[in-house]
N, C-alpha and C positions, 0 to 999 in steps of 0.2 A: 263525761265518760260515755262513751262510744255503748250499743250492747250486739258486738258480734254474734253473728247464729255459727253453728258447727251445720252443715248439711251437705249431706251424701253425694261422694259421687260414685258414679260405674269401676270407673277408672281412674286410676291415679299413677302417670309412669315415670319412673325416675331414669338412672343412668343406666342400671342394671337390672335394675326390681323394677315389679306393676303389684301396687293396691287393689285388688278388687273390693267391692261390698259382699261382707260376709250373707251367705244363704244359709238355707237349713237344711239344703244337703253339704254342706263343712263341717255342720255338727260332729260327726264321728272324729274328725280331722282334729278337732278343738277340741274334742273330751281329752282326743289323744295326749294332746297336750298339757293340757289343764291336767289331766290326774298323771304323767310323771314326776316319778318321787322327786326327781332331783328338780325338774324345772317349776314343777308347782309350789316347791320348800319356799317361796317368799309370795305365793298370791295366795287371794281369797278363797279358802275353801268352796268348791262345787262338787254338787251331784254327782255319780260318776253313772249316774245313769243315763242311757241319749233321750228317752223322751223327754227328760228335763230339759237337758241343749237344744232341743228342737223344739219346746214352748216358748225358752228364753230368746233365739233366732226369731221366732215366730212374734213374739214381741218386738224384739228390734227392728223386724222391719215393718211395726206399723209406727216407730216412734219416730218424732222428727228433732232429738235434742243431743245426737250421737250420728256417731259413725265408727262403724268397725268394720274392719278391714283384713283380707284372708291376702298375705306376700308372697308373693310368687316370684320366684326364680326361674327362667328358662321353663316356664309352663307347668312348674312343681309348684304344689304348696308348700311354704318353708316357713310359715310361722303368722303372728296376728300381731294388730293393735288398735289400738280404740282411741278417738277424741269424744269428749264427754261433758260435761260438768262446765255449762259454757259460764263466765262470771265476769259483767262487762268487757273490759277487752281482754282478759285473760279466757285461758282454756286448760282443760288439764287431759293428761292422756296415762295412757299404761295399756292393762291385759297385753304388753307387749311381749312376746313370748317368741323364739325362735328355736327352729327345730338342732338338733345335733350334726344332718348332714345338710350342711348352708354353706355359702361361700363366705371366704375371712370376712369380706367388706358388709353382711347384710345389716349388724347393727348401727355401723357409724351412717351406711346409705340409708338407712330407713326411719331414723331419728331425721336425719338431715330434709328426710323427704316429709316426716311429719311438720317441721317447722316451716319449708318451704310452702307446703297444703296450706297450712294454720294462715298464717301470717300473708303469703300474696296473694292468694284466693277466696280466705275469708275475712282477711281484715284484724285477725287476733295481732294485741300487743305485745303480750308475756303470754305467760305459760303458768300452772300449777301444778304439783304432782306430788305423791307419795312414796316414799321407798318402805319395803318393811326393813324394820331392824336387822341387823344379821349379815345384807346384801350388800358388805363390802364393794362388790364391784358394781353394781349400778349406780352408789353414790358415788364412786370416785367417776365413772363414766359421765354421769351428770354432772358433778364439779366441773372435771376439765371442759365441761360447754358452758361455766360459769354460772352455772344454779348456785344459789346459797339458800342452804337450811335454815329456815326461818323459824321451827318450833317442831314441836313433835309429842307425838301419842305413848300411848304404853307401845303398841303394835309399830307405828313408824313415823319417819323422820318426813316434814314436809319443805316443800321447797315450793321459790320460786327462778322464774327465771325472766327477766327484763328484755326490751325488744332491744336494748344494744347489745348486750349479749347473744343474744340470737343470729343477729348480726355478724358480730365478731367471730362466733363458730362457726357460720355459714361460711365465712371466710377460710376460715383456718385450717377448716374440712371440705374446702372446696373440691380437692379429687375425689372426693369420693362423690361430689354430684356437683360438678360445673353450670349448673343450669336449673333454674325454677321448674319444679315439677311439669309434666301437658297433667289437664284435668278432664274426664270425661266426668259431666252431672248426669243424676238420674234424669 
């Protein structure tokens, strides 16, 4: 077993969207989203204060075992996610949050664009990841990319997902990114 690293880049561009590496002036941007009612109903409670965002930025960027990422549409920010929790070749991801005014495609392009990152740039096999309970549509969203729930918590359902599977979506969902991520490293 292989032990993949996650690590940063500048840039991340896909068909539509670019990744940046989140700073701790997106703080504001991030609480924004983190404390609405409606988008934050299945993530981890945070602070809703910005000096806390901007200790925890201020953390991430001296840490080298993560990468988060501020999505940008057309020079907007429209939402986050994070690769995290590296565990031989698998990786797991989430804080994936997308604003209200996005284009239809930014969730399928921007899954598409995490697995392409993970997997041709840094070598990850599978995938990990958490849904909380509740979140009807992110598990059926991860289904049809062929995750299967493999156990689960009081709070959520965990899954994985296998490099043919990965595969297989990448395919399936090809329009929505024909092409392996460009990568700019720090």
């Amino acid at each position: 077993m292989s032990n993949s690293k996650i690590i940063k880049a500048s840039k991340v561009a896909g068909k539509s969207l670019i990744f940046r590496d989140a700073k701790v002036t997106d703080a504001s941007f991030i609480l924004k989203l983190r404390t609405d009612a409606q988008k934050s109903r299945y993530l981890s409670a945070v602070s809703s204060e910005l000096p806390d965002q901007e200790r925890w930025l201020t953390a991430y960027q001296a840490a080298n075992d993560q990468a988060y990422f501020i999505i940008e549409y057309q020079g907007e920010s429209i939402g986050t996610v994070r690769l995290y929790d590296p565990k031989g070749e698998s990786f797991c991801w989430g804080s994936w949050i997308v604003a209200n005014m996005r284009p239809s495609h930014a969730a399928m392009e921007s899954a598409l664009m995490v697995y392409s990152y993970a997997v041709d740039h840094l070598g990850f096999k599978a995938a990990h990841f958490d849904v909380r309970k509740g979140n009807e549509r992110v598990c059926q969203f991860h289904e049809r990319f062929g995750a299967q729930r493999v156990a689960e918590t009081e709070l959520d359902y965990l899954y994985t997902l296998n490099l043919d599977a990965i595969k297989a979506a990448r395919t399936k969902y090809q329009r929505f990114l024909s092409r392996n991520v460009e990568v700019d490293f720090l």
